[in-house]
C-alpha positions as CSV (number, residue, x, y, z in Angstrom):
1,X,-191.4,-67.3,-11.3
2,X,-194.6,-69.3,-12.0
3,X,-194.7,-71.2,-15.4
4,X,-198.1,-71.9,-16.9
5,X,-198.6,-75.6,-18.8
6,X,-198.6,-75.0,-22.5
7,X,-201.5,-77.2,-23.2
8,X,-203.4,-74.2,-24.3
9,X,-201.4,-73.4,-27.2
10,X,-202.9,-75.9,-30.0
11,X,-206.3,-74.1,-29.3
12,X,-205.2,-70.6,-30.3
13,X,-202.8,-72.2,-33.0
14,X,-205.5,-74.0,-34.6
15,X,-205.6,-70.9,-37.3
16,X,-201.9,-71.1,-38.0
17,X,-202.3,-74.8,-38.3
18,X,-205.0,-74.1,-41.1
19,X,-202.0,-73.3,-43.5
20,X,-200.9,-77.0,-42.9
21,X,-204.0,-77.2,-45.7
22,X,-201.9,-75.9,-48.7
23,X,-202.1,-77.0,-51.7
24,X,-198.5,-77.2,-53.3
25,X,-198.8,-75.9,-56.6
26,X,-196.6,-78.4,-58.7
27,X,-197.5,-81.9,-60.0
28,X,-201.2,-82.9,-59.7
29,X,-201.3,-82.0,-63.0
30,X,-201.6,-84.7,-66.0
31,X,-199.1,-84.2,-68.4
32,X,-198.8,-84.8,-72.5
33,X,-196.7,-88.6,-72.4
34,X,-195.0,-87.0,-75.4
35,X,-192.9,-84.7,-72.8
36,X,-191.5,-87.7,-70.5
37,X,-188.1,-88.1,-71.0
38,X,-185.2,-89.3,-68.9
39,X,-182.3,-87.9,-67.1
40,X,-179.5,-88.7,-65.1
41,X,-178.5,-86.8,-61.9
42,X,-174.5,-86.3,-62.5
43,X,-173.8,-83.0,-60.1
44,X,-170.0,-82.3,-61.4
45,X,-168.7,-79.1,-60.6
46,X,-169.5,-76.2,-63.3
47,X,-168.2,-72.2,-63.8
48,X,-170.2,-69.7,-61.6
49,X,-172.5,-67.9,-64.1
50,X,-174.8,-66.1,-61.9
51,X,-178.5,-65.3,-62.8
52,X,-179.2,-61.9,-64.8
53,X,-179.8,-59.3,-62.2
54,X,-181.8,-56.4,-63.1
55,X,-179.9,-52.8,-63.9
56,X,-183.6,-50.7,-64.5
57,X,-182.8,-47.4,-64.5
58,X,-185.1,-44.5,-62.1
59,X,-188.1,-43.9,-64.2
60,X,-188.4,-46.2,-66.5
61,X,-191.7,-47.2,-67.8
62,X,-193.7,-49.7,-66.9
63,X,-195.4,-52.5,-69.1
64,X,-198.5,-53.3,-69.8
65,X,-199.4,-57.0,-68.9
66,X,-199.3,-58.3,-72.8
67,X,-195.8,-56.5,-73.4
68,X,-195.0,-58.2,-70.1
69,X,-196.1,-62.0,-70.9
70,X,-194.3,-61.4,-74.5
71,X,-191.0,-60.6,-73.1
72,X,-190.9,-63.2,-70.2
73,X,-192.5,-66.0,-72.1
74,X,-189.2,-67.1,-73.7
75,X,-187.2,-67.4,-70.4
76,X,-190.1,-69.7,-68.7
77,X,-190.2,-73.9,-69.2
78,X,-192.4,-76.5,-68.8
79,X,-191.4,-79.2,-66.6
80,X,-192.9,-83.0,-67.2
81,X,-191.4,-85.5,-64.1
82,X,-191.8,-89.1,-64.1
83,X,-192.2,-90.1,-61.0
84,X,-192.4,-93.6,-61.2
85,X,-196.1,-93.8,-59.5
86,X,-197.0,-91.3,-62.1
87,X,-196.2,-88.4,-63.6
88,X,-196.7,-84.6,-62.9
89,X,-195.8,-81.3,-64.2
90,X,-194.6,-77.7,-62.9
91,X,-192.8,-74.5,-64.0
92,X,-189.1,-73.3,-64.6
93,X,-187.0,-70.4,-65.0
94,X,-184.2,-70.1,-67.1
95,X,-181.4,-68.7,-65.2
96,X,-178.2,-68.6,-67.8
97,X,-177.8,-69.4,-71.5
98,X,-175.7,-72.7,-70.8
99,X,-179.4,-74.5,-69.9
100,X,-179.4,-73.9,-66.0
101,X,-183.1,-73.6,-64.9
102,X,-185.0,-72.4,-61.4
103,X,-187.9,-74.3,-60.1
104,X,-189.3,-75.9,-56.9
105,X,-187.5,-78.3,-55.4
106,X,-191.2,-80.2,-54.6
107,X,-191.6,-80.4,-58.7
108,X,-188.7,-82.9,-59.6
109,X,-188.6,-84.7,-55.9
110,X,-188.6,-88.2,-56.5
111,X,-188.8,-87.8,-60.2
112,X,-187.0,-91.1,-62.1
113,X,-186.8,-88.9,-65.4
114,X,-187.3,-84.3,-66.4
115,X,-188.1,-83.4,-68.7
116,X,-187.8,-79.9,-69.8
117,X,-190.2,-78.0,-73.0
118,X,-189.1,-74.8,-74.1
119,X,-191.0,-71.3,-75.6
120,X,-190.6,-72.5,-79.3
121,X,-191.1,-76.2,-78.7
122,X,-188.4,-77.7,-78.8
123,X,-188.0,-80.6,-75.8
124,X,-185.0,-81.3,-74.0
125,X,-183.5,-84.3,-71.2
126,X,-183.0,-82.1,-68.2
127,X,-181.3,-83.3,-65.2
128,X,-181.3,-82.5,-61.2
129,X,-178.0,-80.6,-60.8
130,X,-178.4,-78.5,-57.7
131,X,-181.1,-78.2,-54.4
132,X,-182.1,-76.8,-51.7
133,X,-185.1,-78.7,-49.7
134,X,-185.4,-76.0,-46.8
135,X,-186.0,-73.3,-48.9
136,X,-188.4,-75.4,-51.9
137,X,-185.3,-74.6,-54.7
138,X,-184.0,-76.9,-57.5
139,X,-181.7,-76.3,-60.4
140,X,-182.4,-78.4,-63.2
141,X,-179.7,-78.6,-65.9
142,X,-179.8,-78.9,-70.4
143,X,-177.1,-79.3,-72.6
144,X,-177.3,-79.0,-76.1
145,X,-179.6,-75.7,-76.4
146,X,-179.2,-72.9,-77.9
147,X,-180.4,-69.5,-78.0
148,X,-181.7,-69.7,-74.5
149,X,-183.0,-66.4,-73.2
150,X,-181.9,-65.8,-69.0
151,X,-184.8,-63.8,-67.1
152,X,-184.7,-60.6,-65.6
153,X,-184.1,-60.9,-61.5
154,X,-185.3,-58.1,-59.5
155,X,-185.2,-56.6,-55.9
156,X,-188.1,-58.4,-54.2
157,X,-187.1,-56.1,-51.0
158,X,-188.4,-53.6,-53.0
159,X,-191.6,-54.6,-53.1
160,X,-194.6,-52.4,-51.9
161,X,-197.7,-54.4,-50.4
162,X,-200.4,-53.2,-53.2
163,X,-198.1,-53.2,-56.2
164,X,-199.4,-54.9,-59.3
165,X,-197.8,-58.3,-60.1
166,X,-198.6,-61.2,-62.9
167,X,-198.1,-64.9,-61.8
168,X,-196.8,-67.3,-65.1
169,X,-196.9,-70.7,-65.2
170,X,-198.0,-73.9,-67.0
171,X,-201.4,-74.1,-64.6
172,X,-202.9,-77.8,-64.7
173,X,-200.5,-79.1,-67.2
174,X,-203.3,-77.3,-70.1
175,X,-201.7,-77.6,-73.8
176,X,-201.0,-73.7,-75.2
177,X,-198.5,-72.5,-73.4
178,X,-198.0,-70.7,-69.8
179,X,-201.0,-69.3,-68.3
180,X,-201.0,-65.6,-66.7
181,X,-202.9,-64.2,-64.1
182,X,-202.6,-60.7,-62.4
183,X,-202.7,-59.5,-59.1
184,X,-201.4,-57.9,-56.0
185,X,-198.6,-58.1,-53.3
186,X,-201.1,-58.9,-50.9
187,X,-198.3,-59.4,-47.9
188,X,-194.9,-59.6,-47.4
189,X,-192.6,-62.0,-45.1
190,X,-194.9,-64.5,-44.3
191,X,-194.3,-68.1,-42.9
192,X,-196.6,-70.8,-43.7
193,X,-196.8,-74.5,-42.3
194,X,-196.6,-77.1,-44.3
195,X,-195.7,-80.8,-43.9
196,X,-193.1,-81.4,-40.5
197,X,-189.7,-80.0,-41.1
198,X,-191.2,-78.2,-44.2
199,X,-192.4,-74.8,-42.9
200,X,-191.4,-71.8,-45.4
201,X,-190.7,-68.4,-44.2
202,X,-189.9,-65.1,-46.1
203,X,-192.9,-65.7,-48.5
204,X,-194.3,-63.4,-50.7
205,X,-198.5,-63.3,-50.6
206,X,-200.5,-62.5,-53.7
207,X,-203.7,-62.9,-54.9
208,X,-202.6,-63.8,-58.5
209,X,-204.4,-66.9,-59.3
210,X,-201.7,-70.0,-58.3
211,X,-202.6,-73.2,-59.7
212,X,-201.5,-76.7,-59.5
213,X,-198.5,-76.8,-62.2
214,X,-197.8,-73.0,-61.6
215,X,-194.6,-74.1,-59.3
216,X,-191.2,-72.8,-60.0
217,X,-192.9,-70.2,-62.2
218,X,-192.1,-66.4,-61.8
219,X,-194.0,-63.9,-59.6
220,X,-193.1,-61.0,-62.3
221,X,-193.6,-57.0,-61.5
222,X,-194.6,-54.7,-63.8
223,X,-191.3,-53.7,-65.2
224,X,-190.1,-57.7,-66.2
225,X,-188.2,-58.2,-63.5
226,X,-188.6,-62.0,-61.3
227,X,-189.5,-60.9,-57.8
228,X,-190.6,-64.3,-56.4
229,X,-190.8,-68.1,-57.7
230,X,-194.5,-69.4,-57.1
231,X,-194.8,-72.2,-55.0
232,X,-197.8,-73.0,-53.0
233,X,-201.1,-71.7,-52.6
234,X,-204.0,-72.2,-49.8
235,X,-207.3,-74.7,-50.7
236,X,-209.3,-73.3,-47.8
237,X,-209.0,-69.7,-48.9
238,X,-209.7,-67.6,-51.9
239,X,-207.1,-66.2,-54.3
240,X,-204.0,-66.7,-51.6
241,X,-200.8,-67.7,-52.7
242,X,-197.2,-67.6,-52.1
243,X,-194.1,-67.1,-54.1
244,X,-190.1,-67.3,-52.8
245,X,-189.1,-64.1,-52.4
246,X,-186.2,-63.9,-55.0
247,X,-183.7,-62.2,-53.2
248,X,-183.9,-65.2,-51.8
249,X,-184.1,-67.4,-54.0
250,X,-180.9,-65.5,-56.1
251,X,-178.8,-66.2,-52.6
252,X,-179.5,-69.7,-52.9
253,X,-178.7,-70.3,-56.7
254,X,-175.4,-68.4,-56.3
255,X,-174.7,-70.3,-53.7
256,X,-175.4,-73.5,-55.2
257,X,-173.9,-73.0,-58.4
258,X,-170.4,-71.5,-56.9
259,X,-170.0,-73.9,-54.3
260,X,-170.6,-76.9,-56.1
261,X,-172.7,-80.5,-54.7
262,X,-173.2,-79.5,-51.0
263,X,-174.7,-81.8,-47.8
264,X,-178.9,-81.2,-47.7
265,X,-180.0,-78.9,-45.1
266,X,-180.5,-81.5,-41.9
267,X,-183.9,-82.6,-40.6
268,X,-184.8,-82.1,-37.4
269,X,-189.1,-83.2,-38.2
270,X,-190.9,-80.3,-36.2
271,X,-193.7,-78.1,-36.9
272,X,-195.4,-75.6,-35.0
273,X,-196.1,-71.8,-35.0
274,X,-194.6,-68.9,-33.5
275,X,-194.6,-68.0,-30.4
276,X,-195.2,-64.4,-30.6
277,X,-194.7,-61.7,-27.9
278,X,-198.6,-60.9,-28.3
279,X,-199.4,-64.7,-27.8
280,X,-196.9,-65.2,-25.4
281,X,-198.8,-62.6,-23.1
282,X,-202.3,-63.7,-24.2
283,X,-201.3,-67.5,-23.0
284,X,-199.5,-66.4,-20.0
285,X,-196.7,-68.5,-21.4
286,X,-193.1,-68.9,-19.7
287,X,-191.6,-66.9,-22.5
288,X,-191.4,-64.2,-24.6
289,X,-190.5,-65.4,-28.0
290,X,-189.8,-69.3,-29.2
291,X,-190.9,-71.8,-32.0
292,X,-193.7,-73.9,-30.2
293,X,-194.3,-77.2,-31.6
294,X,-197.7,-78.8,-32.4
295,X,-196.3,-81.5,-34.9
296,X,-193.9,-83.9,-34.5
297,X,-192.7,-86.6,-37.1
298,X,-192.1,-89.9,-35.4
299,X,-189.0,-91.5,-35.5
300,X,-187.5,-88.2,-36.8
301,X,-184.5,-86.2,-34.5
302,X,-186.6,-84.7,-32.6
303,X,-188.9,-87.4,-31.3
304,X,-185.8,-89.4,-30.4
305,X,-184.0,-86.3,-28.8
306,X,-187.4,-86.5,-26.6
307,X,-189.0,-83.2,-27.9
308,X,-192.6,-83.2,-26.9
309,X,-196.0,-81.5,-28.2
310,X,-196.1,-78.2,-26.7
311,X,-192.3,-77.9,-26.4
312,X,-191.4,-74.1,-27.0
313,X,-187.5,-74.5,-28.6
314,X,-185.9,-71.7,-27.6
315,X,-182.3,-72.4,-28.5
316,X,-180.6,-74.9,-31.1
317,X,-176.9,-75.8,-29.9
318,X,-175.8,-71.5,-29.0
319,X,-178.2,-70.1,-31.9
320,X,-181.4,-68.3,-30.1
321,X,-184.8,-69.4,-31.5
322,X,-187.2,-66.6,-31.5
323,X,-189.2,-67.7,-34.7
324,X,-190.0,-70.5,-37.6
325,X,-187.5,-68.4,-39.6
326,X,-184.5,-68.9,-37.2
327,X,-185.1,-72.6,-37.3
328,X,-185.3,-72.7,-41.3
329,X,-181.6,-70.7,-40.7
330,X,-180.2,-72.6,-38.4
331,X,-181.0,-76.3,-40.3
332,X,-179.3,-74.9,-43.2
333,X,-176.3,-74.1,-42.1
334,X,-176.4,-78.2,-40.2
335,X,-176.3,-80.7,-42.8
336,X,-177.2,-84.0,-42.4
337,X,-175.1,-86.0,-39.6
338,X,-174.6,-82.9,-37.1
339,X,-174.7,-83.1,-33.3
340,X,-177.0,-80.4,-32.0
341,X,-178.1,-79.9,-28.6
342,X,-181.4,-78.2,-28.1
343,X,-182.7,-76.3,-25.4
344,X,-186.7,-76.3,-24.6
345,X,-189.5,-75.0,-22.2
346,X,-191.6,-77.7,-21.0
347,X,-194.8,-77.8,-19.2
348,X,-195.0,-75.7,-16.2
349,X,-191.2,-75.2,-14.7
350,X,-189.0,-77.0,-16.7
351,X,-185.9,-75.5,-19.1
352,X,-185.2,-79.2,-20.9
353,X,-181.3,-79.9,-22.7
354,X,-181.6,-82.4,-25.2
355,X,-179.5,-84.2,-28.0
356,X,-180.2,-84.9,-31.0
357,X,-178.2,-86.0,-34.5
358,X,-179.8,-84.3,-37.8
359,X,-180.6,-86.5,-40.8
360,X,-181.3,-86.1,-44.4
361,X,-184.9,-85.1,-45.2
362,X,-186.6,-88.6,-46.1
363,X,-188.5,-89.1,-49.4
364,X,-192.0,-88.6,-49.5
């Protein structure tokens, strides 16, 4: 069999690339000095007290968008970080009544201090108690409050591509409260590409207004019930953003809660673009399904496993690579310090075995 050269692929991947352009929705935003606080990041084991899932019974009513915003209000935070070379500001859930919260893991990274401002204004020392970098996911933790007021979780594989949803956050940091904007589902399942090793799949697209400061905050439906946590939108488009889907989202915080302080998801520092049966055919290329890379981070894994521009991974130690979403999977499961081999197609007849040792995600 004839294997065509790959050098074609960045051309038609130039649109996929274009999502490389996102805006991150979390802390651009100036923020009041009065919330800047400090914290210390202490991850002790704690009780498993899982995030309030939703029991709505068949035909319920639906809320309007004001009864909606007055009964989620109370369950969302404003997050100030201090991150040293300034400070920025994003968007919370509250997940249980001892003062665990759900936001981005991009709105507290790097941050020397959180600090966490509540419905009725009272201000609180959070700390970094839980993460997950491959999926965006942080649990920030407060002691000391009472009253606190979980959220509603709902079925985001539920969702219908049309259906009515209202996006809540603390948008550009603005004094006042959370700001609301409505919308659509506009898509479901996408991937976008973001920084190397950072692409996020499973998204949830909507057309709700996402702004800088919105991330962490709830993607809400019309019945009160968290179906995505906002997290990035797109500069070089209008109205298109992207929420976690929470079923997602709830698997992760479970998981980190139960289980305690676990190992980061390893890095391998790819990006690229799937390689689609319908592009696969359009190029001519050796196969049918892969992740074909177009970035590559140097002096990450990859790069000194020997992994190339226009490599198609096709296979991570046994685990078959069809898609951006199988890699996400597979890195984490690997934690930091794991031996993987990877298998790759390379220019025009070449199946390539390399080695390579994951690391920890480096600090931005």
């Amino acid at each position: 069999m004839t294997i065509r050269n790959l050098s074609t692929l960045p051309i038609i991947v130039l649109a996929a690339l274009a999502f490389a352009l996102l805006a991150v929705a979390c802390t651009t935003a100036t923020v009041d000095d009065s919330l800047v606080g400090s914290s210390e990041n202490n991850p002790t084991q704690t009780p498993v007290v899982l995030p309030t899932t939703s029991t709505r019974a068949d035909g319920i009513q639906s809320l309007s968008t004001p009864e909606l915003v007055e009964l989620l209000t109370p369950s969302i935070v404003q997050i100030a970080v201090n991150l040293g070379r300034g400070q920025g500001v994003g968007t919370g859930v509250i997940l249980d009544e001892e003062g665990l919260i759900l936001t981005n893991w991009h709105v507290v990274e790097g941050a020397q201090t959180i600090t966490v401002a509540f419905e009725d204004g009272t201000v609180a020392e959070g700390e970094l108690f839980r993460r997950d970098t491959q999926l965006d996911l942080a649990i920030v933790r407060v002691t000391g409050q009472y009253g606190l007021k979980p959220a509603t979780f709902g079925d985001s594989d539920a969702l219908r591509i049309g259906e009515d949803v209202v996006a809540i956050g603390h948008a550009l940091g603005l004094r006042g409260g959370p700001t609301v904007s409505k919308g659509v589902v506009s898509a479901l399942d996408r991937t976008i590409v973001g920084e190397v090793g950072g692409d996020l799949t499973g998204l949830v697209q909507t057309d709700a207004a996402i702004n800088e400061g919105n991330s962490g905050g709830p993607l809400v439906n019309m019945f009160g019930e968290v179906v995505g946590i906002n997290t990035a939108k797109i500069n070089i488009g209008d109205r298109i953003g992207f929420a976690i889907n929470i079923n997602a989202a709830k698997t992760a915080a479970y998981s980190l809660i139960a289980q305690g302080p676990v190992p980061p998801p390893g890095f391998l520092g790819v990006g690229g673009v799937d390689v689609t049966r319908a592009l696969a055919r359009a190029l001519r290329l050796p196969v049918g399904e892969g992740f074909g890379v177009t970035v590559l981070e140097p002096g990450s894994p990859a790069a000194e496993a020997g992994i190339e521009i226009d490599d198609i991974i096709i296979e991570l130690d046994d685990f078959e690579i069809t898609r951006g979403q199988d890699l996400t999977d597979f890195l984490r499961d690997h934690p930091s310090g794991t031996d993987i081999t990877i298998k790759v197609v390379r220019g025009s007849e070449f199946l390539v075995t390399l080695n390579a040792t994951l690391i920890e995600r480096p600090q931005r």
